[in-house]
N, C-alpha and C positions, 0 to 999 in steps of 0.2 A: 464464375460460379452462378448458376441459376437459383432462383426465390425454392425452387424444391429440396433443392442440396444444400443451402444454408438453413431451410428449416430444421432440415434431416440433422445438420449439424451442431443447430441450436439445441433440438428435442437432447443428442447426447451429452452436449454442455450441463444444459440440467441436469442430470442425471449422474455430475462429478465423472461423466469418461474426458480422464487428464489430457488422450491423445486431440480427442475433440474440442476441448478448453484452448491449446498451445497450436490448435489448425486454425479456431475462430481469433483468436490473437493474431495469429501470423498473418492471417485474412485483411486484418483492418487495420494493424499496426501503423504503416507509413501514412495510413489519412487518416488518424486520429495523431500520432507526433508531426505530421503537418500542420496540424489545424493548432496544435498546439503552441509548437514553435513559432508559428506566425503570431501568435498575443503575446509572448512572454520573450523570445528575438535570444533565450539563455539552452543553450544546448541541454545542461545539468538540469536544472529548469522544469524541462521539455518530460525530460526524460522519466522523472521522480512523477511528474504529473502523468505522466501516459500510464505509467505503472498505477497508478490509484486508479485511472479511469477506470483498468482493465480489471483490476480488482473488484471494482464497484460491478462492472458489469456484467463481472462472473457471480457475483454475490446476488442478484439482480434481476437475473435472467427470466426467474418466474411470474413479473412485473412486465415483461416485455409483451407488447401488444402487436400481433403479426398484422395487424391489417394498418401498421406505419412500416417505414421502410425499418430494417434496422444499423444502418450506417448513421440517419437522423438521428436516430433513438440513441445509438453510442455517441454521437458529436452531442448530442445534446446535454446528457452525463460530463461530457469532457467540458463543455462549457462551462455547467456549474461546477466544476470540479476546479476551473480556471479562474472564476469568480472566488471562491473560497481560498484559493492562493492568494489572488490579490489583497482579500482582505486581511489575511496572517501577516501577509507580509507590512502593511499600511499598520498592522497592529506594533509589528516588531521594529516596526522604524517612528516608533513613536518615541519623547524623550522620555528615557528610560529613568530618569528623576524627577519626575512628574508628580505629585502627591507620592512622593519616599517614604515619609511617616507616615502615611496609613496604610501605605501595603505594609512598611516594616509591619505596623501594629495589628495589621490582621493578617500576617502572614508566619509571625514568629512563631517559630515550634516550641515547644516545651521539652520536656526532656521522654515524656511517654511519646509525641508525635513523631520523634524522631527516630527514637524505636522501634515506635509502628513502621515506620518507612524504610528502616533499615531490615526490618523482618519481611515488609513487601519485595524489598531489593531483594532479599537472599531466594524466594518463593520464585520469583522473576526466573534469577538464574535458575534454581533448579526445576523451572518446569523447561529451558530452554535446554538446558543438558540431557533432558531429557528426550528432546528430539530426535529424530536421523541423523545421522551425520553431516549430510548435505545440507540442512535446513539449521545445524549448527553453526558450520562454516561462511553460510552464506549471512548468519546474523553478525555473525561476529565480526567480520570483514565490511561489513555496511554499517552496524549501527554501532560497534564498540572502537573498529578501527577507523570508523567514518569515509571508507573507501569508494570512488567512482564505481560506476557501475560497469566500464570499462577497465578499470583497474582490477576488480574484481573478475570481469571474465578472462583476462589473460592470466590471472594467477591460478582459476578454476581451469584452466584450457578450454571452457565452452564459448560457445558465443553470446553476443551479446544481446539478443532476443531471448536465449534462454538464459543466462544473468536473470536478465529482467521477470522471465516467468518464474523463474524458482525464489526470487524476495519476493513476489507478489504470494508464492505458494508458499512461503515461508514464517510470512506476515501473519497470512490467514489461519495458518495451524495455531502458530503461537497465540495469535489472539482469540481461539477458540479455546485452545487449553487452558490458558487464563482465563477468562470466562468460566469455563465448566470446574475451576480450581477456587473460585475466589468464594464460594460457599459453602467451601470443606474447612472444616478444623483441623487443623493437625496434631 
């Protein structure tokens, strides 16, 4: 693909055409999960990070400055996006008994906290019910049945680049609706 034809591709990126989104993905996918899989050496890993990248860089796109390459500009995204793994992870392998009682004491709920939370929970679902179908199945199979993302595309029958673009497109809905939901009253 020449610098004319991935601008051409980019300009429709911006511009939310889905089919141009899922061309510029498929474009750059194997050297951004390359580049990936070589720092993190975990397939699963690799995989959950390329999809944030991709996310990011759809999200992003208006930020992007044509007179850098944009393969740098996405690995560059995936890098920090790599770096912020490592740090969750150095967080969550920390000893999780570590000062007990003061998270207990600044973390315990009260009986309205917990309310509140269980009203946010119900909000959750029903803005996600409220979805497509597709953008249902595909949360609910990732984030409530906690399934691979290959496990997932064999039980959708697609594959598994588009697995991957529909939780990234699924993500993004949900958490715009959320978003645009969370300063309504009901």
């Amino acid at each position: 693909m020449n610098d004319e034809q991935l601008f051409q591709l980019i300009g429709k990126a911006k511009e939310k055409d889905q089919k141009a989104q899922t061309k510029l993905i498929n474009n750059f996918w194997v050297d951004v999960f390359s580049f990936v899989m070589k720092k993190v050496k975990d397939e699963n890993d690799a995989d959950e990070i390329t999809v944030n990248v991709f996310s990011k860089v759809l999200s992003k796109l208006d930020m992007y400055d044509p007179h850098f390459q944009f393969k740098t500009w996405v690995l560059t995204i995936a890098q920090n996006t790599i770096i912020d793994f490592w740090r969750k992870k150095t967080r969550e392998n920390q000893d999780p008994t570590e000062n007990l009682d003061e998270v207990k004491n600044q973390y315990a709920k009260s009986p309205e906290e917990l309310m509140i939370s269980n009203e946010e929970q119900k909000k959750i679902i029903k803005t996600i019910e409220s979805l497509d179908a597709n953008y249902q199945d595909i949360i609910r199979l990732r984030f409530f049945e906690e399934k691979s993302i290959k496990e997932i595309a064999e039980e959708l029958k697609i594959s598994v680049v588009n697995t991957k673009v529909r939780i990234m497109r699924a993500k993004k809905v949900l958490a715009e609706l959320l978003k645009n939901n969370e300063f309504e009253d009901d």
